[in-house]
C-alpha positions as CSV (number, residue, x, y, z in Angstrom):
1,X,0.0,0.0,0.0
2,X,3.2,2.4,0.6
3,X,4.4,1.2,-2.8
4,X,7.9,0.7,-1.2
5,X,10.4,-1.5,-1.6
6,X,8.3,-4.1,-3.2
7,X,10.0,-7.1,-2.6
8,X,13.5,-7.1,-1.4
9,X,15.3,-10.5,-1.6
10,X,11.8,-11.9,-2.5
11,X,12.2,-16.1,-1.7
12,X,9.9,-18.4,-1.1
13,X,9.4,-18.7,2.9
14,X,10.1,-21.8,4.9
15,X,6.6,-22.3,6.1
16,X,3.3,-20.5,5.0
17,X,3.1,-17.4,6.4
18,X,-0.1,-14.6,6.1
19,X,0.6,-10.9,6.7
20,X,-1.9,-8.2,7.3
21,X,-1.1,-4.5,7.4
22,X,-3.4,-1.3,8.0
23,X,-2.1,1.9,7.1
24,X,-2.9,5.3,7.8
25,X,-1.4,7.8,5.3
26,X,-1.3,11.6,4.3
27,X,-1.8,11.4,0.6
28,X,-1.7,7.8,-1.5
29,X,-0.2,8.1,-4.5
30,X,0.9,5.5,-7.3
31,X,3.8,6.1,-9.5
32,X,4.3,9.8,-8.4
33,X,0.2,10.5,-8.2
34,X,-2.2,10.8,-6.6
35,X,-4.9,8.7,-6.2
36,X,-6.7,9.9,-3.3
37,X,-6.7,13.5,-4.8
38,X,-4.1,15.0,-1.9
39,X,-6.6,14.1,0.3
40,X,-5.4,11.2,3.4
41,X,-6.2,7.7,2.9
42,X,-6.4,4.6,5.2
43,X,-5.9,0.9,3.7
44,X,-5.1,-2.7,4.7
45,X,-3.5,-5.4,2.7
46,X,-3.4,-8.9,3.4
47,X,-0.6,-11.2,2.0
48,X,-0.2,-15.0,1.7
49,X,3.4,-16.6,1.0
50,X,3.3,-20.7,0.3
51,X,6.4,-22.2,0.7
52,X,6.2,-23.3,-2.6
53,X,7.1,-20.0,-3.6
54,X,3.3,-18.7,-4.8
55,X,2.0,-15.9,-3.3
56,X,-1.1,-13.9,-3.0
57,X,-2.0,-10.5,-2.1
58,X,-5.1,-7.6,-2.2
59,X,-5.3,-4.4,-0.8
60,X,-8.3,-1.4,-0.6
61,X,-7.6,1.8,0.4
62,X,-10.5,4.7,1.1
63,X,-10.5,8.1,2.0
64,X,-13.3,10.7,2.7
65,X,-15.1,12.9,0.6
66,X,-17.7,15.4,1.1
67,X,-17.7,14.3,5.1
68,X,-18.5,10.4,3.6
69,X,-16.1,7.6,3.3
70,X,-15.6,6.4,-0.5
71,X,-13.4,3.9,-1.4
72,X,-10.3,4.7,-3.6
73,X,-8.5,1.6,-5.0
74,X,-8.6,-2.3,-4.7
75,X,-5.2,-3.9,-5.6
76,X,-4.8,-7.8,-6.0
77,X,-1.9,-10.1,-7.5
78,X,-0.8,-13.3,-8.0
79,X,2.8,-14.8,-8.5
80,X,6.0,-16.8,-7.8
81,X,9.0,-16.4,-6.5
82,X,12.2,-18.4,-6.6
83,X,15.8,-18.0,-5.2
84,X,18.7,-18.8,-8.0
85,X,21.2,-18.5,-5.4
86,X,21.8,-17.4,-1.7
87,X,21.5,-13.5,-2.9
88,X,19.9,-13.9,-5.4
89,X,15.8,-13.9,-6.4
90,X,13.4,-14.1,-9.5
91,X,9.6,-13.1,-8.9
92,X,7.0,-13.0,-11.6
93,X,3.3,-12.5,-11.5
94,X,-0.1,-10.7,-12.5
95,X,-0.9,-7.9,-11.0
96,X,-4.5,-6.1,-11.6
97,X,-5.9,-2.1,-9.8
98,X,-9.0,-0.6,-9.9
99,X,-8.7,3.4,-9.0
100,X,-12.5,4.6,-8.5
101,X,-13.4,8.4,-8.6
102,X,-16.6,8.2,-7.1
103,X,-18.6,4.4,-7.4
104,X,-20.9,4.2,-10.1
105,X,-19.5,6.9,-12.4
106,X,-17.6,6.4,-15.9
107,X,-14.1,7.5,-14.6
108,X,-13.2,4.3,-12.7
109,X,-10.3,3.1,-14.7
110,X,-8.7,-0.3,-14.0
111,X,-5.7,-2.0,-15.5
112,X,-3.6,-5.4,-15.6
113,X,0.0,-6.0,-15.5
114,X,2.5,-8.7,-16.2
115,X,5.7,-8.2,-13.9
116,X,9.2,-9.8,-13.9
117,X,11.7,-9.2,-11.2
118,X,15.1,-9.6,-10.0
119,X,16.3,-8.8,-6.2
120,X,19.4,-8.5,-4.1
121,X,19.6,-8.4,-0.6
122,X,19.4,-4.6,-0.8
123,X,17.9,-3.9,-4.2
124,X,15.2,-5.1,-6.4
125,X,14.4,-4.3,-10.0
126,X,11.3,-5.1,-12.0
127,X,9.3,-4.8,-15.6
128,X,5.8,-4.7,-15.7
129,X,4.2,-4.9,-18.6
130,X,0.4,-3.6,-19.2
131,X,-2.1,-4.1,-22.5
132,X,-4.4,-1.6,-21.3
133,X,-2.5,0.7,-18.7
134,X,-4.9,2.9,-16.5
135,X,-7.4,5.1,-18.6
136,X,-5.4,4.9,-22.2
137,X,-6.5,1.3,-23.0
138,X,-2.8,1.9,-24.5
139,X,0.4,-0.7,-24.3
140,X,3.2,0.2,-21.7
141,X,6.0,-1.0,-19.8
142,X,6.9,0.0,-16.5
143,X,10.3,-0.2,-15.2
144,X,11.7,0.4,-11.3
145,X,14.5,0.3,-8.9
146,X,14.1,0.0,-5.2
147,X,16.5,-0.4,-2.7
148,X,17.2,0.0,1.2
149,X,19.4,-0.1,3.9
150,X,19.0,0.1,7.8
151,X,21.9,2.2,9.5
152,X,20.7,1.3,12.5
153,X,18.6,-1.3,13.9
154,X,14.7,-0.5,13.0
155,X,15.5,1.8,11.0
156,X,15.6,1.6,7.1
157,X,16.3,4.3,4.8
158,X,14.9,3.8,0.9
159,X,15.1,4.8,-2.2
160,X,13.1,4.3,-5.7
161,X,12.9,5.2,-9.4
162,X,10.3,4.4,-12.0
163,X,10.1,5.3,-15.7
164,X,6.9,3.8,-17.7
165,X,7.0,4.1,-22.0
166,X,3.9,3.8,-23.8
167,X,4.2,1.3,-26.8
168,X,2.0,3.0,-28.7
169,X,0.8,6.6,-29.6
170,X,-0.8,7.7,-26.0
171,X,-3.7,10.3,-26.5
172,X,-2.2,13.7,-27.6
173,X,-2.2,15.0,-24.1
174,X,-0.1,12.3,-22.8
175,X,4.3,12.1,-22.6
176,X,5.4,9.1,-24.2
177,X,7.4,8.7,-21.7
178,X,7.7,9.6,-17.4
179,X,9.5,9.2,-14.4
180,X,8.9,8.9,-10.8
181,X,11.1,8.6,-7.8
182,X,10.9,8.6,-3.8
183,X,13.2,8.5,-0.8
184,X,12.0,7.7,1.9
185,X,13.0,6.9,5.7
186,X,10.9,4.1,8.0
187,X,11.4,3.7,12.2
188,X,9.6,0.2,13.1
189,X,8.6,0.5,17.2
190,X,7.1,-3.6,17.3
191,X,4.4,-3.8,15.3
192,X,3.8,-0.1,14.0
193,X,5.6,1.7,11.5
194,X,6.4,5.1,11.0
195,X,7.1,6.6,7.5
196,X,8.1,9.3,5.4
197,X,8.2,9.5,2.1
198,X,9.4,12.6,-0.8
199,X,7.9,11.9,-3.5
200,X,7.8,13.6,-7.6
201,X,7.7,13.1,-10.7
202,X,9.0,14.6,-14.0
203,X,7.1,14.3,-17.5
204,X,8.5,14.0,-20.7
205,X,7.2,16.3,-24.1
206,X,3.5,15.7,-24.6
207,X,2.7,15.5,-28.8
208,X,0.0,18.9,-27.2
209,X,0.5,21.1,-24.5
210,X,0.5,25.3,-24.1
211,X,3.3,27.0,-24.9
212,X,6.8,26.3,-23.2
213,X,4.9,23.0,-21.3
214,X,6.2,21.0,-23.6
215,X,8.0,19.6,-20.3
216,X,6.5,19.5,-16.8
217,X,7.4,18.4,-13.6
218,X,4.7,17.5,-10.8
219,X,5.3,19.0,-7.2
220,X,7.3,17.5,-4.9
221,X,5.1,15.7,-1.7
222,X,6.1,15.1,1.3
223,X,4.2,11.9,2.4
224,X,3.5,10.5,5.7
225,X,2.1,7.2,6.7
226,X,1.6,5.1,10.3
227,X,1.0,1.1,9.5
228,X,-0.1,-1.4,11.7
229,X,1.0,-5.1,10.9
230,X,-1.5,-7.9,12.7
């Protein structure tokens, strides 16, 4: 739900193991975004790990609008994940979102992805690929870094950079191509987590846009977040 490091040294666990997590966060954004309109957003995600190495995971998140609760996103996906050596990690999977701006209307845009990973004990890299990504019903590949290191015992300091590429022509309005990135520092007290994330994003040259916007960047958030694992 923090859409942070996604899977660092992903293996396949020793025994079956199901996580739950509840978040409480400032603004929830995807890919440099955001979803919940800068408005705060509370979630929970529940996670199943076989040791066989298949795993499977959904999320919702909601926020509140107009003084009533409306749901925001539902996140599930499917996968498998293998270790090819003691450091060393291949995950792959399905992934599908639904983002909904208000239930019931015609802007509630969904999408599917196909993802392929590699990860190290302090980085992880992965493709994603999508036939129909978010509200283009366009082609596009998705591909990030994370990584993270703890200086000191419950603490981890992250980093992460995204860049997707549409496969074909987007709508005119539309880069090609854009980036994301976020750093981020975490402090674990037991079960709760505390977070904070910079977050932003810089768009390449749209085929239309007002003069001198051929290139834009997206302001810089400051993100903060309290989960809760169960």
């Amino acid at each position: 739900m923090l859409g942070g490091l996604a899977a660092i040294c992903v293996a396949p666990p020793a025994v079956a193991q199901v996580a739950i997590e509840g978040v409480i966060q400032s603004d929830y954004r995807v890919r440099g975004y955001s979803v919940s309109d800068g408005k705060p957003a509370a979630g929970v995600s529940v996670t199943y790990d076989h040791p066989s190495g298949v795993y499977v995971g959904a999320a919702a998140a909601g926020s509140i609008s107009g003084g009533e609760p409306e749901l925001v996103a539902l996140q599930g996906n499917l996968g498998y994940a293998v270790r090819l050596s003691p450091t060393l990690s291949l995950d792959g999977g399905v992934s599908t979102a639904k983002y909904f701006y208000g239930l019931g209307t015609t802007r509630n845009y969904d999408y599917t992805e196909l993802y392929l990973g590699l990860s190290l004990p302090r980085v992880t890299a992965r493709v994603s690929y999508s036939p129909d990504y978010y509200n283009t019903d366009t082609p596009s590949l998705y591909a990030e870094i994370d990584g993270g290191i703890e200086p000191a015992p419950d603490w981890l300091v992250s980093a992460h950079v995204g860049a997707l590429v549409y496969l074909d022509p987007p709508p005119l309005y539309l880069a090609k191509r854009r980036y994301d990135w976020r750093l981020g520092v975490s402090r674990q007290f037991g079960a709760y987590g505390v977070h904070l994330d910079l977050s932003g994003r810089f768009l390449g040259r749209t085929a239309y846009a007002f003069p001198g916007a051929g290139y834009a960047t997206d302001r810089t958030v400051l993100v903060a977040s309290l989960t809760r694992a169960f």
